[in-house]
KEGUBA-421194 format. One record per residue (C-alpha): residue number from 1; residue in one letter; chain; x, y, z. Coordinates in steps of 0.5 Angstrom, whole numbers, plus 500, padded with zeros to 3 digits. Layout:
<site i="NUM" aa="A" ch="A" x="X" y="Y" z="Z"/>
...
This chain:
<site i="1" aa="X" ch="A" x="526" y="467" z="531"/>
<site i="2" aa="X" ch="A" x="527" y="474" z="534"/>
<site i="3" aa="X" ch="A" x="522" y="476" z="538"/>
<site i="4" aa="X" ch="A" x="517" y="482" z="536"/>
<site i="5" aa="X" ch="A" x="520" y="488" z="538"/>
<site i="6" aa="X" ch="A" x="517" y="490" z="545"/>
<site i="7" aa="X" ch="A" x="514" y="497" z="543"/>
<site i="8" aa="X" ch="A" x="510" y="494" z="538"/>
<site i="9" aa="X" ch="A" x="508" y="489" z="543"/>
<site i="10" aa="X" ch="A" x="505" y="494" z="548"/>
<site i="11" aa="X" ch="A" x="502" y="498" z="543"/>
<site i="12" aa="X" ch="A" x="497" y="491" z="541"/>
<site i="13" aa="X" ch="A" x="497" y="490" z="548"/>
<site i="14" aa="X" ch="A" x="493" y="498" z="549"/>
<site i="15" aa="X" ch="A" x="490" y="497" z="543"/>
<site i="16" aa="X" ch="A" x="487" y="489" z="546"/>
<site i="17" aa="X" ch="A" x="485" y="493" z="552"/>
<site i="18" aa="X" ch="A" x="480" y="498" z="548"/>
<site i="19" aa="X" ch="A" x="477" y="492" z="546"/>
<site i="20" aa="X" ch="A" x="474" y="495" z="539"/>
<site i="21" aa="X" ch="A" x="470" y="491" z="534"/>
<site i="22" aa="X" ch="A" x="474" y="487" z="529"/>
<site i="23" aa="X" ch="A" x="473" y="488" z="521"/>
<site i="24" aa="X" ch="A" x="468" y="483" z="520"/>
<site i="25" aa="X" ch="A" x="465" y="484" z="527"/>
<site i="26" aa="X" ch="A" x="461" y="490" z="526"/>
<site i="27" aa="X" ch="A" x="457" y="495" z="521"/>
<site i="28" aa="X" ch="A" x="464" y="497" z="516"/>
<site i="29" aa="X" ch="A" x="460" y="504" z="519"/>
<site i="30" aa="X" ch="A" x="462" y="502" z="526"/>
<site i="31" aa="X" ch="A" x="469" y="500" z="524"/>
<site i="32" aa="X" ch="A" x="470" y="507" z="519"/>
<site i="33" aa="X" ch="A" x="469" y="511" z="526"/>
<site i="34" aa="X" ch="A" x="473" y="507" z="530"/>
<site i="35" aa="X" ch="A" x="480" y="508" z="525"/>
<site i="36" aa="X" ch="A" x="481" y="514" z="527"/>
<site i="37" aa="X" ch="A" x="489" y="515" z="526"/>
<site i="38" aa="X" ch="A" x="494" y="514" z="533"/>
<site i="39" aa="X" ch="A" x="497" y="520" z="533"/>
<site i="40" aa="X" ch="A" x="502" y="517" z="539"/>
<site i="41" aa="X" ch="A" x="503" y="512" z="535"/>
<site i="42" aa="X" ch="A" x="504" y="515" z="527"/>
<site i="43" aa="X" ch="A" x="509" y="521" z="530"/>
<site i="44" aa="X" ch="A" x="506" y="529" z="528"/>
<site i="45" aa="X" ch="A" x="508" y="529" z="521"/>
<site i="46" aa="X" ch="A" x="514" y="532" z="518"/>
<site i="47" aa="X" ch="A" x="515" y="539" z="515"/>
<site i="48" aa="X" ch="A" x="514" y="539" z="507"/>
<site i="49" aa="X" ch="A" x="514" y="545" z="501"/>
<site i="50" aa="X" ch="A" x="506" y="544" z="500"/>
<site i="51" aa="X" ch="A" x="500" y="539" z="501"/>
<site i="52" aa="X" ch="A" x="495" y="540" z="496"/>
<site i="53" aa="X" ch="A" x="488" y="537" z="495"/>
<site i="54" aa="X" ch="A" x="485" y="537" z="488"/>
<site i="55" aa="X" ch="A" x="479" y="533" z="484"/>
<site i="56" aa="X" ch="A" x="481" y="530" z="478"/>
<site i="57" aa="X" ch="A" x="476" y="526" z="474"/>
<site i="58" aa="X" ch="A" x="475" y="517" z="474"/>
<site i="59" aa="X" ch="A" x="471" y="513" z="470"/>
<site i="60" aa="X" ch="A" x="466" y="513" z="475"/>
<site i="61" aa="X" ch="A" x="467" y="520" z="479"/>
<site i="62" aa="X" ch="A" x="472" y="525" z="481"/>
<site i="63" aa="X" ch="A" x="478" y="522" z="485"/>
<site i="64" aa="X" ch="A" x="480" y="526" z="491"/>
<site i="65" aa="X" ch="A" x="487" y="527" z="490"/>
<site i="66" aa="X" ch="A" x="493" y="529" z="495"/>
<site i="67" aa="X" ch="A" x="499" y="532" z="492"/>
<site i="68" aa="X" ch="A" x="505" y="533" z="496"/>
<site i="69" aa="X" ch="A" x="511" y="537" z="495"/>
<site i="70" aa="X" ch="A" x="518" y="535" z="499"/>
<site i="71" aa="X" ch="A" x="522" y="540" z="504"/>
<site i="72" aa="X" ch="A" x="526" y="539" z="498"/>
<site i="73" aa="X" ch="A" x="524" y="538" z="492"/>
<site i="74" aa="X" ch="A" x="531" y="533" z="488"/>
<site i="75" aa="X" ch="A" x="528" y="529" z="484"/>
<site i="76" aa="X" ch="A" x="524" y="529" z="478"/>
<site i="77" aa="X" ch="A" x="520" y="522" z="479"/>
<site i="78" aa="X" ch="A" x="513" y="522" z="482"/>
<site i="79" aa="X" ch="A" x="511" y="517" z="487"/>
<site i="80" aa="X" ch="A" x="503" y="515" z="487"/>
<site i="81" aa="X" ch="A" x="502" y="512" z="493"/>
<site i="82" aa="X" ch="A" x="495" y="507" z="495"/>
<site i="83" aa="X" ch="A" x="494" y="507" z="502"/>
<site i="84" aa="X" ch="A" x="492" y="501" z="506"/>
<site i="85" aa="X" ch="A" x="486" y="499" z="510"/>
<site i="86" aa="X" ch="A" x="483" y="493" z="506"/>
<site i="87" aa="X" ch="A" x="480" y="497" z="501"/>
<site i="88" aa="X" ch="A" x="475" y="498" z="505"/>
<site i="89" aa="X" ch="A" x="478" y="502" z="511"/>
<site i="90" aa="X" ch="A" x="482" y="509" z="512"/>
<site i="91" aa="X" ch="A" x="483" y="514" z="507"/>
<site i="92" aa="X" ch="A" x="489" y="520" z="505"/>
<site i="93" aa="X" ch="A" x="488" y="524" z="512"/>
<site i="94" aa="X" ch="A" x="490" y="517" z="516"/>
<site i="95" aa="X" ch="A" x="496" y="517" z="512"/>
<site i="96" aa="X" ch="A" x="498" y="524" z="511"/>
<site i="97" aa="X" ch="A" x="504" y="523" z="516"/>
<site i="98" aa="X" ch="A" x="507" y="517" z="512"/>
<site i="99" aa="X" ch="A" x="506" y="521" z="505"/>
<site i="100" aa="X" ch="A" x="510" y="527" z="509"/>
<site i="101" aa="X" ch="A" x="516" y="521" z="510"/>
<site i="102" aa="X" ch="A" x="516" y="518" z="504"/>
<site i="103" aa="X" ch="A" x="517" y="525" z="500"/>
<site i="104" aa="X" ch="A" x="522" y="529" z="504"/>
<site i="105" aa="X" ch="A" x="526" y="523" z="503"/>
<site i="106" aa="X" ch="A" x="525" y="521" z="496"/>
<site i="107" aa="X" ch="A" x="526" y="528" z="494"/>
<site i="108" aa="X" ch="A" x="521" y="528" z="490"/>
<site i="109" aa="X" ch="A" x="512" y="529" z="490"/>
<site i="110" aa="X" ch="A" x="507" y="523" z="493"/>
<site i="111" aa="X" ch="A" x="501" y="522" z="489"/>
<site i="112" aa="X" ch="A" x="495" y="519" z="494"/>
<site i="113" aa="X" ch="A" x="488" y="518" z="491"/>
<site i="114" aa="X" ch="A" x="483" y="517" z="496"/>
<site i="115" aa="X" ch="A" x="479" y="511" z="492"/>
<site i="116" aa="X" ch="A" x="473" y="509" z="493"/>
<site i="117" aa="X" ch="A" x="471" y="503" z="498"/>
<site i="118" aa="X" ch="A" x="468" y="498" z="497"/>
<site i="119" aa="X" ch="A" x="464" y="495" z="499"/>
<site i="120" aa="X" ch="A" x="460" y="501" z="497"/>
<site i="121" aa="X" ch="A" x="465" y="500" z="491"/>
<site i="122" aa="X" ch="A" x="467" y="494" z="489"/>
<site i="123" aa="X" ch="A" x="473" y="492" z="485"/>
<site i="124" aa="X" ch="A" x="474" y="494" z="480"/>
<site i="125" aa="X" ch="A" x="471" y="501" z="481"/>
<site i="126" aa="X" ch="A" x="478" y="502" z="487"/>
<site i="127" aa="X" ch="A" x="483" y="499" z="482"/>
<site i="128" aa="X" ch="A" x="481" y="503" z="477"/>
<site i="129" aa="X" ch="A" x="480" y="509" z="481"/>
<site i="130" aa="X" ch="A" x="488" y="508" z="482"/>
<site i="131" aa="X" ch="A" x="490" y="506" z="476"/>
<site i="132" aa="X" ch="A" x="487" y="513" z="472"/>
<site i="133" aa="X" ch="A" x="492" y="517" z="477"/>
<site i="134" aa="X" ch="A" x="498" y="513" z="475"/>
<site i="135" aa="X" ch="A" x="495" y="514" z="467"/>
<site i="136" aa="X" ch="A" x="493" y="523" z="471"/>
<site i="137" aa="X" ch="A" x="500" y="524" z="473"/>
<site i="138" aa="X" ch="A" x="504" y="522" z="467"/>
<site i="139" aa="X" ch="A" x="499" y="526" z="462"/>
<site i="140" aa="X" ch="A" x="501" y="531" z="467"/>
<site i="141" aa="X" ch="A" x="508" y="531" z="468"/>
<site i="142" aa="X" ch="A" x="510" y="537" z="465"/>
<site i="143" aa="X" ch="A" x="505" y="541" z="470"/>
<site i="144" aa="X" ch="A" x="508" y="537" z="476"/>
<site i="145" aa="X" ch="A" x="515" y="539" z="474"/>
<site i="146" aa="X" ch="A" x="515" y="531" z="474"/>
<site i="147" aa="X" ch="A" x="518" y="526" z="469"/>
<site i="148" aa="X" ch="A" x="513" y="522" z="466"/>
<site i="149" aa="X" ch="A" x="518" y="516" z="465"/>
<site i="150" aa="X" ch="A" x="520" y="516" z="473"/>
<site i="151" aa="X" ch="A" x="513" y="516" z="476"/>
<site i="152" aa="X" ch="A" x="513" y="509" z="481"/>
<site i="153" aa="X" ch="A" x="507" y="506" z="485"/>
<site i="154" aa="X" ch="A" x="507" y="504" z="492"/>
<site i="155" aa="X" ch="A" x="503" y="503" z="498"/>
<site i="156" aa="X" ch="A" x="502" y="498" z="504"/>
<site i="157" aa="X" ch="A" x="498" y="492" z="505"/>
<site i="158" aa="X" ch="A" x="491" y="493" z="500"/>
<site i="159" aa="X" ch="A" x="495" y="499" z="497"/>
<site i="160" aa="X" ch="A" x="501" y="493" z="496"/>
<site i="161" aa="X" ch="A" x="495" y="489" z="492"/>
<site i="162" aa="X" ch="A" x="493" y="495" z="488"/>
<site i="163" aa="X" ch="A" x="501" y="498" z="487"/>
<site i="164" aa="X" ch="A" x="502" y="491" z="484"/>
<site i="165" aa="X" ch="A" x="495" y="491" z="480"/>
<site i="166" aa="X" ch="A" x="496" y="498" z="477"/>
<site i="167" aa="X" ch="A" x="503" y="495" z="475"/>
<site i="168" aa="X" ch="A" x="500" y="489" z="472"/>
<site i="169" aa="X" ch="A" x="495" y="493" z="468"/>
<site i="170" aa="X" ch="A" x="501" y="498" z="467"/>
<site i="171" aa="X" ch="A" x="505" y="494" z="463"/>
<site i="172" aa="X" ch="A" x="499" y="492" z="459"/>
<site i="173" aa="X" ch="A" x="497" y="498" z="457"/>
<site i="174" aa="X" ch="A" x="500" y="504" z="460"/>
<site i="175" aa="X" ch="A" x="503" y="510" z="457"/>
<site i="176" aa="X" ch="A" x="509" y="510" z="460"/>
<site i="177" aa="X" ch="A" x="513" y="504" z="463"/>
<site i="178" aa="X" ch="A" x="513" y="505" z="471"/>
<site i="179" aa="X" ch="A" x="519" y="506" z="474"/>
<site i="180" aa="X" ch="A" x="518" y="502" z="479"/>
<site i="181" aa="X" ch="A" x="513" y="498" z="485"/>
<site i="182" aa="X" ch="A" x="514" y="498" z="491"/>
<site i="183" aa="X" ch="A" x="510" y="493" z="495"/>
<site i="184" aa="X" ch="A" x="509" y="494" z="504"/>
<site i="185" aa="X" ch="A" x="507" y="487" z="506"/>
<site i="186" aa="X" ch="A" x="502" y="487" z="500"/>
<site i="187" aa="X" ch="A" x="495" y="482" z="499"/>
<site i="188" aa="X" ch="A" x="497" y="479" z="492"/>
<site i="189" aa="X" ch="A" x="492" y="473" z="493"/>
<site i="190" aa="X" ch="A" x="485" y="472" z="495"/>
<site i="191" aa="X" ch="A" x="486" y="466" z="501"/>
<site i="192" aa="X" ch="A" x="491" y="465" z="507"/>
<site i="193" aa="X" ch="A" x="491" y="458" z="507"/>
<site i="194" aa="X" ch="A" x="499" y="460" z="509"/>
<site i="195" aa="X" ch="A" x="503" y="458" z="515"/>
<site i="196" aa="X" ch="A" x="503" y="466" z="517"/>
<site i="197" aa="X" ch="A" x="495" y="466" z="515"/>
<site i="198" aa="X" ch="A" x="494" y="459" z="520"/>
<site i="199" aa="X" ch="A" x="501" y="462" z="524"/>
<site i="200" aa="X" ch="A" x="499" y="470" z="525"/>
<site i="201" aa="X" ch="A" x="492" y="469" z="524"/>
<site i="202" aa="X" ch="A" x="490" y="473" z="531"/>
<site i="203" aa="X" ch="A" x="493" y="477" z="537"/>
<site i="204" aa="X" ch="A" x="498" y="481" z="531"/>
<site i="205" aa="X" ch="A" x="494" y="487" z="529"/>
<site i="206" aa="X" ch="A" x="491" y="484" z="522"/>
<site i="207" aa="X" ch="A" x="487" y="478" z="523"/>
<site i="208" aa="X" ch="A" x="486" y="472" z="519"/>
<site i="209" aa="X" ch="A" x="479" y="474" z="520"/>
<site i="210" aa="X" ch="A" x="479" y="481" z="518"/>
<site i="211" aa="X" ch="A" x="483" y="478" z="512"/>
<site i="212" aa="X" ch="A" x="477" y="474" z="509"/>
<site i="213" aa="X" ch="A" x="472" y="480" z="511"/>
<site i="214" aa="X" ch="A" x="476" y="484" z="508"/>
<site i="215" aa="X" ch="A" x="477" y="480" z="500"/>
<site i="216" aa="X" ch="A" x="468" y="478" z="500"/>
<site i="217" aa="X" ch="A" x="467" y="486" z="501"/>
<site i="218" aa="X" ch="A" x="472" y="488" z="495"/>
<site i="219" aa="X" ch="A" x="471" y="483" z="490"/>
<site i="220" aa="X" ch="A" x="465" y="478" z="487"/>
<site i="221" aa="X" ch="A" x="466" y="471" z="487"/>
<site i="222" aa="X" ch="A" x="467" y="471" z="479"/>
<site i="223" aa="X" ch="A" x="473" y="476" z="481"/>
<site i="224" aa="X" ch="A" x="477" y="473" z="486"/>
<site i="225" aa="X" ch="A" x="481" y="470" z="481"/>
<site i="226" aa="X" ch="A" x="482" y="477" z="476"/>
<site i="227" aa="X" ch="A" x="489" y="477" z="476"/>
<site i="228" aa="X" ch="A" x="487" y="485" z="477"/>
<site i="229" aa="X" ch="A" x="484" y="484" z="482"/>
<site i="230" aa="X" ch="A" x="489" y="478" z="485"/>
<site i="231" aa="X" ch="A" x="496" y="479" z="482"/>
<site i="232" aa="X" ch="A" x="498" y="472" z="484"/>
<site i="233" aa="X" ch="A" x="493" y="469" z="479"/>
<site i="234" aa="X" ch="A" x="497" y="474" z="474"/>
<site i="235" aa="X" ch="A" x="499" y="468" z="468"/>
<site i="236" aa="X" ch="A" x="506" y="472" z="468"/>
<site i="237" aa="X" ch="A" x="509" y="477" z="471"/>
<site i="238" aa="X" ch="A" x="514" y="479" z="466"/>
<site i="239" aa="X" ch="A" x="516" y="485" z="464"/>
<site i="240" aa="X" ch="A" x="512" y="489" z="470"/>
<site i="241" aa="X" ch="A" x="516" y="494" z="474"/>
<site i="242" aa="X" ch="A" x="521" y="492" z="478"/>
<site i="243" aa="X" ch="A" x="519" y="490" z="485"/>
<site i="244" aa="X" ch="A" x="521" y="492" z="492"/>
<site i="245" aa="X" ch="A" x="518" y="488" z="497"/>
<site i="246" aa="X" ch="A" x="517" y="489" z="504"/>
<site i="247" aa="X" ch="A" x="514" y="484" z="508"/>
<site i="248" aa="X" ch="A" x="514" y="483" z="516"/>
<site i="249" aa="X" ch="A" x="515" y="477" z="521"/>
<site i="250" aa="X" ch="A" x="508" y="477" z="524"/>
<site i="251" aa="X" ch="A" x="503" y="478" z="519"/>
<site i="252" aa="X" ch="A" x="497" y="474" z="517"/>
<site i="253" aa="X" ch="A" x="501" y="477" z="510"/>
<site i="254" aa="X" ch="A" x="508" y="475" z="510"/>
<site i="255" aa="X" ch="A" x="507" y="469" z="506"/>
<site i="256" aa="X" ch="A" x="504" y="472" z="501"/>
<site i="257" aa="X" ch="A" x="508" y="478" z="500"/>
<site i="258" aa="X" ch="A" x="515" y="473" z="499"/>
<site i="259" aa="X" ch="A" x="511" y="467" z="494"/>
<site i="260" aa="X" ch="A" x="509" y="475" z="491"/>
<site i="261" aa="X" ch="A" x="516" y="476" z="491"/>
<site i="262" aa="X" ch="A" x="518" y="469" z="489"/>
<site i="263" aa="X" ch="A" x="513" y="469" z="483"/>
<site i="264" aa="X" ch="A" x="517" y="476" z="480"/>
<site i="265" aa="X" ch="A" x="523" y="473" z="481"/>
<site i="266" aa="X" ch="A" x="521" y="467" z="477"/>
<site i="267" aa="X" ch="A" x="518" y="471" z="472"/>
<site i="268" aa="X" ch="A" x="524" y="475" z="471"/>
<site i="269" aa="X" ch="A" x="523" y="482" z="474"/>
<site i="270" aa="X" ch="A" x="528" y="485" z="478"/>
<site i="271" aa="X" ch="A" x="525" y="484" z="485"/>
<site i="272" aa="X" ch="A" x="528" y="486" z="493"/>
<site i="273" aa="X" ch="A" x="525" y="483" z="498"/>
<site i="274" aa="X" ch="A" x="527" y="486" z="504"/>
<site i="275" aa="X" ch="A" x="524" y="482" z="511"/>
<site i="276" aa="X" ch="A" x="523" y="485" z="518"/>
<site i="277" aa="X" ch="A" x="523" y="479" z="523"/>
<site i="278" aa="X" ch="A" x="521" y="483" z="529"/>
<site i="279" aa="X" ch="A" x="517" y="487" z="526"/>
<site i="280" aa="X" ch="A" x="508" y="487" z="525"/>
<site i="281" aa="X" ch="A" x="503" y="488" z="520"/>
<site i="282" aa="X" ch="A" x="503" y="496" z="522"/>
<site i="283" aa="X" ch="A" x="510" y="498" z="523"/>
<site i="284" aa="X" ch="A" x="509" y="501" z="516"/>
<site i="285" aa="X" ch="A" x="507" y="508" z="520"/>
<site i="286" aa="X" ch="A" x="509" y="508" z="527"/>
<site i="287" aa="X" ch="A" x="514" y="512" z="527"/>
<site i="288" aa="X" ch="A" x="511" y="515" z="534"/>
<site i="289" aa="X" ch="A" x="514" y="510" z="538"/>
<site i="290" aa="X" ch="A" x="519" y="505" z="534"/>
<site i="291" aa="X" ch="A" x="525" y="507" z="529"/>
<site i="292" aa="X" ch="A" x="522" y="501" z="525"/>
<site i="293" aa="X" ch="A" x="518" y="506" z="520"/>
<site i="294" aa="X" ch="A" x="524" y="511" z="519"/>
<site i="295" aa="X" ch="A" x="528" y="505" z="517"/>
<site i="296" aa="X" ch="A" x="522" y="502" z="513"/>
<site i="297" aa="X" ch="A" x="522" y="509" z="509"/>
<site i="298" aa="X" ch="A" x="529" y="510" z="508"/>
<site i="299" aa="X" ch="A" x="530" y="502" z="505"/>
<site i="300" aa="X" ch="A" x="524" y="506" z="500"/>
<site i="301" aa="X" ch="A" x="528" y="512" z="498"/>
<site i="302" aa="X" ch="A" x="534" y="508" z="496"/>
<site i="303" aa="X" ch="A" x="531" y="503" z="493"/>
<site i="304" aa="X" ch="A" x="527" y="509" z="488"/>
<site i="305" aa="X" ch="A" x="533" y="513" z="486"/>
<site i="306" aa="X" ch="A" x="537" y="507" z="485"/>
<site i="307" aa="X" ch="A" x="531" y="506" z="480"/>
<site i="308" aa="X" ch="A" x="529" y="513" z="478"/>
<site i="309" aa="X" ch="A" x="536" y="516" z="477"/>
């Protein structure tokens, strides 16, 4: 097995060494105040065209939306990003570099709905939240200069489970079929009962722990099995966007995300699983210190104007 890349070796170290509460290990106001972004880690940010915030309306308040145009505007497609951060944690300012990245190299405009957290506002009031920007951006196309039949979903992580929810229930009632999902170490199940889950489970970022807390803060009991809530549980995923799914070695998620990527494979869509071996839960938006998130972002680009042409 290829060993985690040193970089990110000594960027858990530092992060052991402050010694901070883990989800599930103090009051979610504790650990809100402690996830400030890294800025020595995250890189400063690139230069785009604009960032724009606006408000637009959802089923249970106005969603609080980024709008980000690239350096250089190629593209017709629209990208519509959910961070991650277990639906509980972090929030569009954290991933303001990331949307910048993955803008400029699309070519085309980054979509990122602040959703509600749990558990404030539990499922489905995030999931919801992030559907209804989907469902925004395409009665909006004309005004954003988009293509309403190449609007895709992406996110990381938590943002990797809400991407494949939005496209589940896209292909049940959507307006216009997604162009495409993008999955980044995504939670598609509710348990971690997995060889990575029992593997990974402490000392890479992500715990197995954190994991848990991170599930009972977002769904009820009743709701563990909703397929939008978990798409694994989905009957068949036939006929939802097709897939890019990127998982990393050593991660409490990497199980999930490939038996996600076997399921699509399984249920005839067309899916990309594109594995990182010496990479962790995070390497998604550490471009500060590690070439891995630029190579991350660049599979990503290519992937969507194959898709999106």
């Amino acid at each position: 097995m290829t060993e985690l890349r040193p970089e990110i070796q000594e960027l858990l170290r530092k992060k052991a060494e402050l010694g901070l509460p883990g989800p599930g290990e103090a009051p979610v106001e504790v650990l809100r105040r402690n996830g400030l972004p890294d800025i020595a880690a995250t890189g400063p940010g690139e230069e785009v065209a604009s960032v724009q915030d606006i408000f637009i309306p959802g089923p249970t308040a106005y969603i609080p939306v980024r709008i980000v145009t690239p350096l250089n505007k190629t593209s017709d497609s629209a990208m519509v990003f959910f961070h991650g951060g277990g639906w509980v944690l972090s929030n569009v300012d954290n991933y303001d570099v990331v949307l910048r990245s993955l803008a400029n190299r699309t070519g085309a405009i980054v979509i990122a709905p602040n959703y509600q957290k749990a558990p404030e506002h539990k499922f489905p009031i995030p999931f919801d939240d992030c559907y209804v920007t989907v469902e925004w951006a395409m009665a909006n196309a004309e005004k954003l200069g988009i293509d309403p039949r190449k609007v895709g979903v992406a996110g990381d992580s938590a943002g990797g489970n809400l991407s494949a929810a939005v496209a589940l229930k896209n292909r049940d009632e959507g307006s216009y079929p997604l162009a495409y999902q993008i999955l980044v170490y995504p939670c598609c199940d509710d348990t971690f009962e997995t060889d990575s889950g029992n593997k990974y489970a402490e000392g890479f970022g992500l715990t197995k722990r954190g994991m848990d807390y991170f599930v009972d803060e977002y769904v009820t009991k009743a709701d563990r099995h909703n397929p939008y809530a978990f798409p694994i549980h989905a009957k068949t995923l036939e006929g939802v966007a097709p897939a890019l799914v990127i998982t990393s070695e050593y991660d409490v998620l990497r199980d999930d995300g490939t038996r996600y990527a076997v399921k699509l494979r399984e249920d005839n869509v067309a899916v990309q699983h594109i594995h990182y071996d010496d990479a962790h839960h995070g390497a998604f938006m550490i471009a500060g210190i590690s070439d891995i998130t630029n190579a991350m972002h660049d599979e990503i680009a290519s992937t969507i104007k194959l898709l999106t042409q």
